[in-house]
C-alpha positions in Angstrom: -50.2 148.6 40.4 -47.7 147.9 37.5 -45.8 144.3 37.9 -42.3 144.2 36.5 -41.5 142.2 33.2 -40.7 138.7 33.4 -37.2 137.8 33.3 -35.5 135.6 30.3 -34.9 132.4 30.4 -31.7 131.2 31.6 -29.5 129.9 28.5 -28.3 126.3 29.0 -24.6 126.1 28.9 -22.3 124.8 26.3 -21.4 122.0 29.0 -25.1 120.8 29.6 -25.2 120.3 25.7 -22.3 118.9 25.0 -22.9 116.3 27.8 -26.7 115.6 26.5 -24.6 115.4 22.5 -22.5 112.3 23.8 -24.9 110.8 26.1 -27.1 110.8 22.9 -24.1 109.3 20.7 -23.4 106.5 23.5 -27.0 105.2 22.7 -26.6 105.1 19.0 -23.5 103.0 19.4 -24.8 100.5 21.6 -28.1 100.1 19.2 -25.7 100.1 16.7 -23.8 97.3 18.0 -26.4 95.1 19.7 -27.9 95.4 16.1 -24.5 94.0 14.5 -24.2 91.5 17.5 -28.0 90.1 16.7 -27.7 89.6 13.6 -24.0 88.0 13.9 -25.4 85.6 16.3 -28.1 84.5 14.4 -26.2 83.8 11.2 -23.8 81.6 13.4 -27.0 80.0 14.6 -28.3 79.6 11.4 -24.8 78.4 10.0 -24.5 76.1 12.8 -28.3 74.6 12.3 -28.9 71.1 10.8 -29.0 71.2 7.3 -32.2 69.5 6.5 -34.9 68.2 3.1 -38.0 68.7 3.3 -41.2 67.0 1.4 -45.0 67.8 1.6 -47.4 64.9 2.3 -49.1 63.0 -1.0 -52.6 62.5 -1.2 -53.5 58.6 -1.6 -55.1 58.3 -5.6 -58.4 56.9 -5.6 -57.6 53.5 -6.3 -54.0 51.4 -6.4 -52.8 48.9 -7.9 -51.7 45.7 -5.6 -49.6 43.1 -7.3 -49.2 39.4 -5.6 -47.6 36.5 -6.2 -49.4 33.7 -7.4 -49.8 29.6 -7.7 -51.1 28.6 -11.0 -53.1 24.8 -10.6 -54.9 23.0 -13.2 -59.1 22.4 -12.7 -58.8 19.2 -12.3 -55.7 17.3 -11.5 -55.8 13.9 -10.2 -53.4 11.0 -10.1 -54.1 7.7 -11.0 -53.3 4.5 -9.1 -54.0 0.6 -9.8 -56.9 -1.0 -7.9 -55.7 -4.6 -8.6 -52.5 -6.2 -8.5 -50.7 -7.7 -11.4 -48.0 -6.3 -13.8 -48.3 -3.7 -16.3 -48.7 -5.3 -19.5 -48.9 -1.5 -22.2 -49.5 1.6 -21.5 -51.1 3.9 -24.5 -50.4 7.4 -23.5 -47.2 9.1 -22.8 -47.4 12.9 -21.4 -48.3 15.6 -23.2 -50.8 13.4 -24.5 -54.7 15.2 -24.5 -57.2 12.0 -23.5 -60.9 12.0 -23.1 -63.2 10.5 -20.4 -62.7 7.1 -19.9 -60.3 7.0 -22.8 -57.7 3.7 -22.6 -54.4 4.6 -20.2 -52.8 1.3 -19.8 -53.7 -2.4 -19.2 -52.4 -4.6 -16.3 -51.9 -8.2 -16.5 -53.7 -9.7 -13.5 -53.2 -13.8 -13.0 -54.5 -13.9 -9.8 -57.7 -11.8 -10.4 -58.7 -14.2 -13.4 -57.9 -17.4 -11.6 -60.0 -16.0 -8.9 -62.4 -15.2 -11.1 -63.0 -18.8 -12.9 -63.0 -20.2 -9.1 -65.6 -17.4 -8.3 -67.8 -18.7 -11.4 -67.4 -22.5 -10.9 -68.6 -21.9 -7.3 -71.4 -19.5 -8.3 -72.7 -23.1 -10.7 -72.3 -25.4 -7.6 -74.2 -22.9 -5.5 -77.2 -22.4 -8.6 -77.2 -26.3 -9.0 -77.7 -27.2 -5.3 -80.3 -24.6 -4.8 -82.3 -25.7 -7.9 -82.2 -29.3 -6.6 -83.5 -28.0 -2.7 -86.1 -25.8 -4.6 -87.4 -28.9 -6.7 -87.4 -30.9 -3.1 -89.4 -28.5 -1.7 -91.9 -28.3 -4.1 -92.7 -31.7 -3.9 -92.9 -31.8 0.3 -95.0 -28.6 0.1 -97.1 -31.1 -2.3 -97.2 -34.2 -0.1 -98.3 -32.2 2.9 -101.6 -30.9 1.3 -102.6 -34.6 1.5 -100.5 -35.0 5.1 -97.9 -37.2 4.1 -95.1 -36.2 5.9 -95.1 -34.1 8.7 -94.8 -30.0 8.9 -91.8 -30.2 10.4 -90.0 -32.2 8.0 -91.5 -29.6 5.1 -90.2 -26.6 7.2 -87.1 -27.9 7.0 -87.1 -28.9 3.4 -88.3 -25.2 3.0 -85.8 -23.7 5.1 -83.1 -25.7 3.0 -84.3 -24.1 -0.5 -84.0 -20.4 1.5 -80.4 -21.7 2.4 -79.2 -22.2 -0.7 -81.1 -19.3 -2.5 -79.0 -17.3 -0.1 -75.8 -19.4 -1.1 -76.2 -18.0 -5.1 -77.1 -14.7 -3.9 -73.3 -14.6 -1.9 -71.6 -16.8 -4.9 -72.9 -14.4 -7.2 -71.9 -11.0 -5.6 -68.5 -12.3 -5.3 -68.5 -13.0 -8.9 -69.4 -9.5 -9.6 -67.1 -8.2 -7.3 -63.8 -10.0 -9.1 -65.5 -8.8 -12.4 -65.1 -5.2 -11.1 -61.9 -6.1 -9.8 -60.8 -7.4 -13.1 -62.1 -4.5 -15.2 -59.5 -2.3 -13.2 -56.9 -4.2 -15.4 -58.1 -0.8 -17.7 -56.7 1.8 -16.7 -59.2 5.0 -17.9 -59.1 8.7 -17.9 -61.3 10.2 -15.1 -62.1 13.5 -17.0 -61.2 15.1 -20.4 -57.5 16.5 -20.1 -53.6 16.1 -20.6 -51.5 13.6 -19.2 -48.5 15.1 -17.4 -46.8 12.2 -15.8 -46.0 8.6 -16.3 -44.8 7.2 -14.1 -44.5 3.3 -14.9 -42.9 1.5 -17.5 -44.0 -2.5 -19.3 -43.3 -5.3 -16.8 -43.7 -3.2 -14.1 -45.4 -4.5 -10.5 -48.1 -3.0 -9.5 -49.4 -3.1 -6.3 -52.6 -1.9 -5.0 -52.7 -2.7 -1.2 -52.1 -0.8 1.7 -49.5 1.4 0.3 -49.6 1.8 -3.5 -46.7 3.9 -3.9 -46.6 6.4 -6.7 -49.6 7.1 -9.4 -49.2 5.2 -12.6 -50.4 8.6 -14.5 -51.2 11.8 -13.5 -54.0 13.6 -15.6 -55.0 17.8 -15.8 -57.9 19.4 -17.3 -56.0 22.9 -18.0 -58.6 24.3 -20.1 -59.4 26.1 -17.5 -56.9 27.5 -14.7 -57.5 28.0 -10.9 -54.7 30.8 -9.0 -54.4 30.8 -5.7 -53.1 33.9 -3.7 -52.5 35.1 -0.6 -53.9 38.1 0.3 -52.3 40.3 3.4 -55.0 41.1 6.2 -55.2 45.5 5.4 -57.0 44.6 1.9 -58.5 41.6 2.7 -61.8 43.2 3.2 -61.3 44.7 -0.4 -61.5 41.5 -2.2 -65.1 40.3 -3.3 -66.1 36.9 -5.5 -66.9 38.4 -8.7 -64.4 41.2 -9.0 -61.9 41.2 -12.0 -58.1 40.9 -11.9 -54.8 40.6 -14.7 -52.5 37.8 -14.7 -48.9 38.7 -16.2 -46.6 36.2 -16.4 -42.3 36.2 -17.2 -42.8 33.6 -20.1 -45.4 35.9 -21.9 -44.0 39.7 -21.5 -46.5 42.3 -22.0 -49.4 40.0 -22.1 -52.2 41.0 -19.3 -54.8 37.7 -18.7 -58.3 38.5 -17.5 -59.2 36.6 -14.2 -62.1 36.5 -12.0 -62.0 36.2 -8.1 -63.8 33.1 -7.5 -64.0 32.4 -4.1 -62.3 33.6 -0.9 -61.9 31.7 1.8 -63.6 34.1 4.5 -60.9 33.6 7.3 -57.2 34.6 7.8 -54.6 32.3 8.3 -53.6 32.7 11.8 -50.2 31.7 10.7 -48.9 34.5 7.9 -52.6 36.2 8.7 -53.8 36.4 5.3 -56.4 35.3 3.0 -56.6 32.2 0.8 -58.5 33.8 -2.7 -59.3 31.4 -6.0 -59.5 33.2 -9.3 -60.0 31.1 -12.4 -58.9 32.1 -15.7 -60.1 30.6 -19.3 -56.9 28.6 -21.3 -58.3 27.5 -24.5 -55.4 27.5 -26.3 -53.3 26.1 -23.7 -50.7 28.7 -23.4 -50.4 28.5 -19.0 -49.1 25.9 -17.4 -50.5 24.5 -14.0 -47.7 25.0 -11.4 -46.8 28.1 -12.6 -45.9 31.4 -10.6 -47.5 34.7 -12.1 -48.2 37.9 -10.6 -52.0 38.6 -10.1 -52.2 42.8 -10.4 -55.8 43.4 -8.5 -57.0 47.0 -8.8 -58.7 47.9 -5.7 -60.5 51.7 -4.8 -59.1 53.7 -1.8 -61.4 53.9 0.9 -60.9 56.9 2.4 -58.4 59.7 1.1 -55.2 59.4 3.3 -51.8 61.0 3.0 -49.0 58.9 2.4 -44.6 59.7 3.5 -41.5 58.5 1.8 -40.7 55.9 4.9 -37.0 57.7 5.4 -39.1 60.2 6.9 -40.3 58.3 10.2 -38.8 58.9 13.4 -38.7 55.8 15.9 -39.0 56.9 19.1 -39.7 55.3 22.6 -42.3 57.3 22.6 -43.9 55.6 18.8 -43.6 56.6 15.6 -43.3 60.2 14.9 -42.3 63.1 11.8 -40.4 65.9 12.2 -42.2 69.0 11.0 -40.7 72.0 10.0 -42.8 75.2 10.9 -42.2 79.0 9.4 -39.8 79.4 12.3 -37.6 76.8 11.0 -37.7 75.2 14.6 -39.0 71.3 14.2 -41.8 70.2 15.6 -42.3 66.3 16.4 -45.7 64.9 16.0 -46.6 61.5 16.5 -48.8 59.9 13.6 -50.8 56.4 13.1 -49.4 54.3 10.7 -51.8 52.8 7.7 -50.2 50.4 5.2 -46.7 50.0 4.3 -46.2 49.7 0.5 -42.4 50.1 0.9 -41.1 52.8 -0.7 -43.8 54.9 1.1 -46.7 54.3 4.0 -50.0 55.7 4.7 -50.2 57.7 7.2 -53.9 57.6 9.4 -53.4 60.3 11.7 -51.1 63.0 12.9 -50.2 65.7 9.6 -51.9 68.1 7.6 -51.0 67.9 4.1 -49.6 71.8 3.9 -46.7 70.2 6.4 -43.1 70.5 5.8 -41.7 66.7 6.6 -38.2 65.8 7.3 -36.9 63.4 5.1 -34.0 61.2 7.0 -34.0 63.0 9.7 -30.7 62.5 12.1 -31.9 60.3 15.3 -30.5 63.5 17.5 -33.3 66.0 16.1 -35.1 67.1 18.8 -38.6 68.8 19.2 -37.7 72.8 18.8 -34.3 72.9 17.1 -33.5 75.4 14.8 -33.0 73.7 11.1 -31.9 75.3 7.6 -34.1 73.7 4.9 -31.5 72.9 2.1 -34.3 72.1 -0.7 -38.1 70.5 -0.8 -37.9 66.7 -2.1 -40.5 66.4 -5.0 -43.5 64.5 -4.4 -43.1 60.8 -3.2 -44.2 58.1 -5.8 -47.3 56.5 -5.5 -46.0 52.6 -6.4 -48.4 49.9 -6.2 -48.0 47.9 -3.2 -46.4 45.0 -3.5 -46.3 42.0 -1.4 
């Protein structure tokens, strides 16, 4: 049985293309135009996006310098009052004068001591005289009453007289001793080997030495060596030891560094300004400080951990804390809330809360908000490591 031949295939008309040809061309131009659209839109966004500068995080050095103020004060340093009354009658040393151990200061006319004095004396003979005569009394009654010539109690009492007046020589002879001691104050000595920085009395003068004593005839410092006090803020007070080493620089002597050592610490904050009192002592044998000078005491201290630090025009204070505004590789910001170290100014330390490959906003506008599209203008160089200073 023979089939007959398959018929062709029916031609599509010239309508069917055609409408297929500008159904095809209507797509183009609407990709093409959504395209343009796009790509309008997002340069107005970008256009329209805060213009912002950007800096990377710094990585804290190993150590830093930390430069304080500090209060120069001699070794020693002690004023010197009268201990008697009288009138100054000289006074050998002037200031600036360099004096040793009990060298001669001044000398004080005292009347009244050496009248008292002569009184003290006269009585201390009446008081010697009297007991010699009980003693000799005595004797004898101890003698007459081996052969019971006079009764015990009569010798007991002749005893007990002697005792009396021993005990009267004893008291006229310590006050004696104490005007003598009285009257030797009339010397006015150095206390120590140093430099006399203040006089403050003149010939003729009254000096008084009771209750209130007013001001110090002289005052005398031993500045061969110098003690610096400072006051060290509470985030690197556990960094300071007794022993370590530190420079002194002062305005008077430019470029001139002087070797210090932390002497002691005083092992407790203030609770007041919640810092801690530190001695250092520094050698002056040529006399070149002065005690009650200010100088700057540069202490060079080793990080303890490595940290990243921000210029501080990058922090963001928020009711929610302290926060950065990162930019990401979308250019949208992202805020991220970090843990604040030290402060050294210019710049803190930042504990927590970046990465040191992040792009940080540097003074960023108080509307920037977490997601918002930014245009990064430039990358700030590298934040400046400056000592801290307080």
């Amino acid at each position: 049985m023979t089939h007959p031949p398959p018929s062709p295939p029916t031609p599509i008309s010239d309508a069917r293309l055609r409408q297929f040809a500008w159904i095809a061309v209507a797509i183009a131009v609407v990709l093409a135009v959504w395209g343009i659209v796009s790509r309008v839109s997002a340069r107005y966004a970008i256009a329209a996006a805060t213009t912002v500068v950007t800096v990377k995080p710094t990585v804290a050095p190993g150590s830093e310098a930390l430069v304080l103020p500090g209060s120069v004060q001699a070794n020693y340093e002690a004023p010197i009052y009268a201990r008697t009354n009288g009138y100054l009658r000289a006074w050998h040393t002037d200031i600036g004068t360099p004096v040793k151990k009990g060298q001669l200061l001044a000398e004080i006319d005292t009347p009244e001591i050496d009248q008292q004095l002569g009184q003290a004396q006269a009585d201390l003979a009446v008081a010697e005289a009297n007991y010699q005569l009980a003693n000799t009394t005595d004797l004898r009654w101890q003698g007459l009453l081996a052969t019971e010539s006079v009764s015990k109690q009569d010798a007991e009492q002749r005893a007990g007289d002697a005792a009396a007046k021993k005990a009267a020589v004893q008291s006229a002879a310590a006050n004696v001793a104490r005007l003598r001691d009285m009257e030797s104050f009339k010397r006015v000595l150095a206390p120590f080997d140093g430099v006399v920085t203040q006089r403050n009395t003149d010939i003729g003068a009254l000096i008084n030495a009771g209750q209130s004593p007013g001001s110090p005839l002289f005052r005398v410092a031993d500045t061969h060596r110098l003690r610096i006090y400072v006051a060290v803020p509470q985030p690197y007070a556990s960094s300071i030891r007794a022993g370590m080493s530190a420079d002194l620089m002062f305005a008077e002597h430019p470029g001139r560094r002087y070797p210090a050592t932390v002497a002691f610490t005083a092992e407790a904050l203030d609770p007041a300004s919640r810092t801690l009192q530190v001695e250092l002592q520094v050698e002056n044998p040529r006399h070149e400080l002065f005690p009650g000078a200010y100088g700057e005491v540069h202490f060079n201290l080793a990080a303890a951990a490595s940290t990243l630090r921000l210029p501080a025009n990058a922090l963001l204070f928020r009711a929610e804390g302290l926060l950065v505004a990162a930019v990401g590789g979308d250019y949208r910001v992202h805020l991220k809330p970090i843990i604040e170290g030290r402060d050294f100014g210019s710049s803190i330390e930042v504990v927590h809360g970046i990465d040191a490959a992040d792009d940080i906003v540097v003074n960023p506008p108080d509307s920037i908000a977490d997601g918002a599209l930014v245009r990064v203008l430039a990358k700030s160089g590298d934040p400046a490591a400056a000592p801290a200073r307080r």
